[in-house]
N, C-alpha and C positions, 0 to 999 in steps of 0.2 A: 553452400546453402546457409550456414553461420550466419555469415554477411552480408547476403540478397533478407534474412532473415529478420536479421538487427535493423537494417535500412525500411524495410516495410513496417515495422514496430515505430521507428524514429518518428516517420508519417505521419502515423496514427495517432501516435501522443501527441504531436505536434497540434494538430487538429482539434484534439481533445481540450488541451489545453487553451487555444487561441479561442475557444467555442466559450469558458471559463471569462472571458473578455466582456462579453456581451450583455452580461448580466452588471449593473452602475453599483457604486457604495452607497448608494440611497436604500436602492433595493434589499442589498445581500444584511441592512441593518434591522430591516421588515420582519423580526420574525417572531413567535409565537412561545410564548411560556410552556404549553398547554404539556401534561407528559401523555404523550398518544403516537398509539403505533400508526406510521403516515397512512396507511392503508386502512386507516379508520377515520380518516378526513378526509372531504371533500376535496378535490383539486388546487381552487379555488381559493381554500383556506389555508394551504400550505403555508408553512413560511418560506420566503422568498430567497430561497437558496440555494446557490446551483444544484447540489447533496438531494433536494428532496423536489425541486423543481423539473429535474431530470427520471423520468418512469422507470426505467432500469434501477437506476443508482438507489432509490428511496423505496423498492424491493430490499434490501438490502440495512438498511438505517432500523435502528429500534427504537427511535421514540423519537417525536418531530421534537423534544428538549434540546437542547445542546447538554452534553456531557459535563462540557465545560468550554470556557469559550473558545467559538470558534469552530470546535468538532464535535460533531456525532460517533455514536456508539455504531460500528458496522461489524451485523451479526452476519458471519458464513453461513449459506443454503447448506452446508454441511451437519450444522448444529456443534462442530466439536470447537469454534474459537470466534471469538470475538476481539475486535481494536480498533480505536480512534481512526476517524474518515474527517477529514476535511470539511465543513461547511462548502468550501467551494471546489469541492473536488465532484467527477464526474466517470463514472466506469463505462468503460466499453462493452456493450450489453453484446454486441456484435461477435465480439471474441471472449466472450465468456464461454466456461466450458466447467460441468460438475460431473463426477459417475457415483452417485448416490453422498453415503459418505467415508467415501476413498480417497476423493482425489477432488480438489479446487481449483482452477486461475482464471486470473483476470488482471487486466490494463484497466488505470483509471488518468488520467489529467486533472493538474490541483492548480488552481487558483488561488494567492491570496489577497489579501485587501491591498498589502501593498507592491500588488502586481505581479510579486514575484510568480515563476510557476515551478511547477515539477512535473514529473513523471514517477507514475507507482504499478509496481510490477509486483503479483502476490502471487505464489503456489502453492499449494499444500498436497502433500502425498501421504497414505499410508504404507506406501512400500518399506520404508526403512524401520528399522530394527532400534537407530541410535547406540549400538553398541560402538568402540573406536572405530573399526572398520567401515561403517556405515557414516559416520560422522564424518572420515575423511571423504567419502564419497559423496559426501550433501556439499562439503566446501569446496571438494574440486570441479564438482557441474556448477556451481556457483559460479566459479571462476572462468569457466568455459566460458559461461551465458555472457560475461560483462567482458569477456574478452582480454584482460589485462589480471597479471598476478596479483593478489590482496593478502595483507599479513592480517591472520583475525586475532581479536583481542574478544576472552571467553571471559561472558558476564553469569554470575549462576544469582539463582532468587526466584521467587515468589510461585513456585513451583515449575516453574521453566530454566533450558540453560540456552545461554542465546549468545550466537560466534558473531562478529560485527567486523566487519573490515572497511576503510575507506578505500577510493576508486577514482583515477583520471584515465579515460582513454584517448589515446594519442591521434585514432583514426575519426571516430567520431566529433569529438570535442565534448564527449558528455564527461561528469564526475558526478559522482553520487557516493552513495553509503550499500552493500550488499550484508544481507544477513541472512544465517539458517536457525530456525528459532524449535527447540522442540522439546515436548515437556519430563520432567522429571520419570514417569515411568509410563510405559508405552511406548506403542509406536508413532512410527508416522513425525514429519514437523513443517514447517513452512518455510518457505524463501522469499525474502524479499528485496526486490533492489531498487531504492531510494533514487531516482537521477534527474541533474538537470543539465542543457545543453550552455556552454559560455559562447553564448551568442553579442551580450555586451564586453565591450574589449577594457571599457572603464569602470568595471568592476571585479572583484576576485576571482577566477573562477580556480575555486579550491576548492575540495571538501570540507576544507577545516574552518572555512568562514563558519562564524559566529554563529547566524542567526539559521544558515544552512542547516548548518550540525543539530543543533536544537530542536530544526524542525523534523528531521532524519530521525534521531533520535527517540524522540515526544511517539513517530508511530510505530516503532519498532520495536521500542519499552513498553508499549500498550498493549502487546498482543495478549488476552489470556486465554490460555486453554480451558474447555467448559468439562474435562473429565467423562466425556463418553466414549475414548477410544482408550479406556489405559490396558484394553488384550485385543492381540491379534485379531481382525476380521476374517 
């Protein structure tokens, strides 16, 4: 089921992503100073980005600004975290799934200008405690999901502690970045696993490329917690 699992996921980003294509660098350079929540602009006057172009995805975005370049600021339907989203990234409204605020996930496919793509996989639960026990238990479903062992390396700050391991798997061809991010006190944290597939044979396909890692990185250092879960639900 793992792997009939993984292979329908593959699809779907794939899709995601390829969709991320269609939109030219003329357009995705089209956009708009204004600081407004998109749901207070016209359709019309969006800026021309996959991020806010897409109905689903710009549910989701808090101000048609860019953050900084490049990304938007993407607020959880949860209200408990917000982090950098892609300008040309795109969520799968399809398989999105919330129970108030519990529990998040969701698939999105990213685009960037220089073609490159990714795939991004978010979850958040309040089930966990974060105490050790619970914390090995956030990294070893982590590890299930991507299929392949990861040594995590534990980043602590700015009121989060967040475990980050890199990822190649042998069956897919994907590598990416997996992390459990979750805050200082309270429950609950988030998962995320960063991937792209080496589809081109003349270029790296490592985690540890350069400009990968950075980008891996840049959304998984951006998560912040917004402090309205720090007791038990």
């Amino acid at each position: 089921m793992l792997i009939k699992r993984k292979r329908i996921i593959l699809v779907l980003l794939s899709s995601l992503v390829v969709g991320g294509c269609q939109m030219s660098d003329e357009q995705s350079k089209k956009t708009k100073s204004l600081d407004q929540k998109p749901s207070e602009v016209a359709t019309e006057e969006l800026p021309n980005t996959r991020a806010l172009q897409d109905e689903f995805t710009r549910e989701m975005i808090k101000s048609t600004k860019e953050t900084e370049k490049g990304y938007y600021t993407l607020e959880s339907k949860t209200g408990v975290y917000e982090m950098l989203f892609p300008t040309g990234g795109g969520i799968d409204g399809v398989g999105y799934t919330r129970k108030d605020e519990s529990s998040e996930s969701f698939l999105a496919g990213i685009m960037y200008d220089d073609k490159a793509g990714a795939e991004l996989s978010v979850r958040y639960t309040t089930l966990l405690s974060n105490d050790e026990k619970d914390i090995e238990y956030a990294k070893r479903f982590l590890t299930n999901n991507v299929g392949e062992d990861m040594t995590f390396n534990q980043i602590d700050g700015k009121g989060k502690v967040t475990y980050v391991a890199p990822f190649k798997t042998k069956e897919f061809g994907t590598y990416g970045y997996g992390a459990y991010i979750h805050p200082d006190k309270g429950w609950g944290g988030l998962e995320i696993i960063y991937s792209t597939r080496c589809a081109d044979k003349t270029k790296p396909c490592d985690p540890q490329e350069e400009t990968f890692k950075k980008r891996a990185y840049k959304l998984i250092s951006s998560v912040e917690f917004l402090n309205k879960n720090e007791v038990k639900q």
